[in-house]
C-alpha positions in Angstrom: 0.0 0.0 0.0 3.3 2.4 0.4 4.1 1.4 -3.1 1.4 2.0 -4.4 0.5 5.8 -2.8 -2.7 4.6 -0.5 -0.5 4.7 2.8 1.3 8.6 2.6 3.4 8.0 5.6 3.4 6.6 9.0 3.2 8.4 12.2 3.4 8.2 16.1 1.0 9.5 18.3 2.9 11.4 21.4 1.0 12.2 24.5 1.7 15.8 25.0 1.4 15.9 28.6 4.7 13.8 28.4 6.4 16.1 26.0 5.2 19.4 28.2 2.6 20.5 25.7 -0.6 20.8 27.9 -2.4 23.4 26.2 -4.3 22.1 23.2 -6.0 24.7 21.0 -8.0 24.8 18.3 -8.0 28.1 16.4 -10.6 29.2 13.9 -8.7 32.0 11.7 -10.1 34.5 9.3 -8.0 36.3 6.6 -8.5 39.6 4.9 -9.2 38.1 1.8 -9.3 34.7 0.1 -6.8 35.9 -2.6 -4.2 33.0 -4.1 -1.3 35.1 -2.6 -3.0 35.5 1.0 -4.1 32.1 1.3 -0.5 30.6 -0.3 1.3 32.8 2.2 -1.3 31.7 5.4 -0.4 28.0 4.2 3.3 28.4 4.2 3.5 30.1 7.6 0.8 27.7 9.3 3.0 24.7 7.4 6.2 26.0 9.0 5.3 26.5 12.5 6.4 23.7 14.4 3.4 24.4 17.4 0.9 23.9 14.4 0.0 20.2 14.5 -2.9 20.0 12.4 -3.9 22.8 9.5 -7.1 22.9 7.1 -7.8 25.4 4.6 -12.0 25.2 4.8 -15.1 26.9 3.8 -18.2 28.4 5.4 -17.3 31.8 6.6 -14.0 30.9 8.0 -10.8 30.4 6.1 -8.3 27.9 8.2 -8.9 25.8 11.2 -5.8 24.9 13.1 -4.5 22.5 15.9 -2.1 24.3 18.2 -0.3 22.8 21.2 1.9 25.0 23.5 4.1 24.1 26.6 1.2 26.7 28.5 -0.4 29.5 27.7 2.5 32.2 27.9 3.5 30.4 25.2 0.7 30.2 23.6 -0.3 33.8 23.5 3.3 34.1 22.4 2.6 31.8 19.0 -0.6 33.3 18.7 0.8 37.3 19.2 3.6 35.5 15.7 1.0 33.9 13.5 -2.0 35.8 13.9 -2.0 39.2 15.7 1.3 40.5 14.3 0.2 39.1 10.3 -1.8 41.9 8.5 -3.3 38.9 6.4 -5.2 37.7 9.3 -8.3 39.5 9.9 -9.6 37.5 13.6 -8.9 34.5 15.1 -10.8 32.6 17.7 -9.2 30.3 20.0 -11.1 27.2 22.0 -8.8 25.6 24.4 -9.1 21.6 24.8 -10.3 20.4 28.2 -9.6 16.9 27.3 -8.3 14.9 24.0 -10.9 12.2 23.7 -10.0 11.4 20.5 -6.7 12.1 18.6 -4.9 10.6 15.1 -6.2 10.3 11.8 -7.2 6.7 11.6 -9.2 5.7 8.8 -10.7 2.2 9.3 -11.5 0.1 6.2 -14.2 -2.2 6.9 
């Protein structure tokens, strides 16, 4: 299935408690515009940063949805001050901090 492009890669999953990354966030962010050169920009930075664990360019009134995790939330408001207050391409973000990972990976079960 590597061969043949169906697996991409494989991965481990890390608790992040154990790595000192308790503060999961997930971030709604909206740019200025929906341009090629906005969004190809947003991607690149979002790509880049190493807190970003997750990234989806989406529709419906928003235009990325990310997963952040941070050591605690100095540091958080620190990434957040670097990708999104301090980047003229983003027009508002909203944060909503994770009280508990129920579910994590990106499993795909074939039946």
């Amino acid at each position: 299935m590597e061969k043949s492009g169906v697996i991409t890669r494989n991965s481990a999953t890390v608790d992040a408690r154990a790595v000192q990354m308790g503060i999961t966030s997930i971030v709604e962010v909206m740019l200025t515009d929906e341009r090629l050169q906005t969004v190809d920009n947003a991607k690149a930075l979002f790509r880049a940063a190493p807190e970003v664990q997750q990234c989806y360019y989406v529709t419906g009134g928003v235009s990325f949805m990310l997963v952040i995790v941070s050591q605690d939330m100095t540091t958080y408001e620190e990434t957040t001050r670097r990708l999104f207050a301090q980047n003229d391409s983003v027009a508002s973000y909203r944060s909503l901090i994770a009280l508990d990972r129920v579910k994590t990976g990106n499993d795909i079960l074939i039946p």
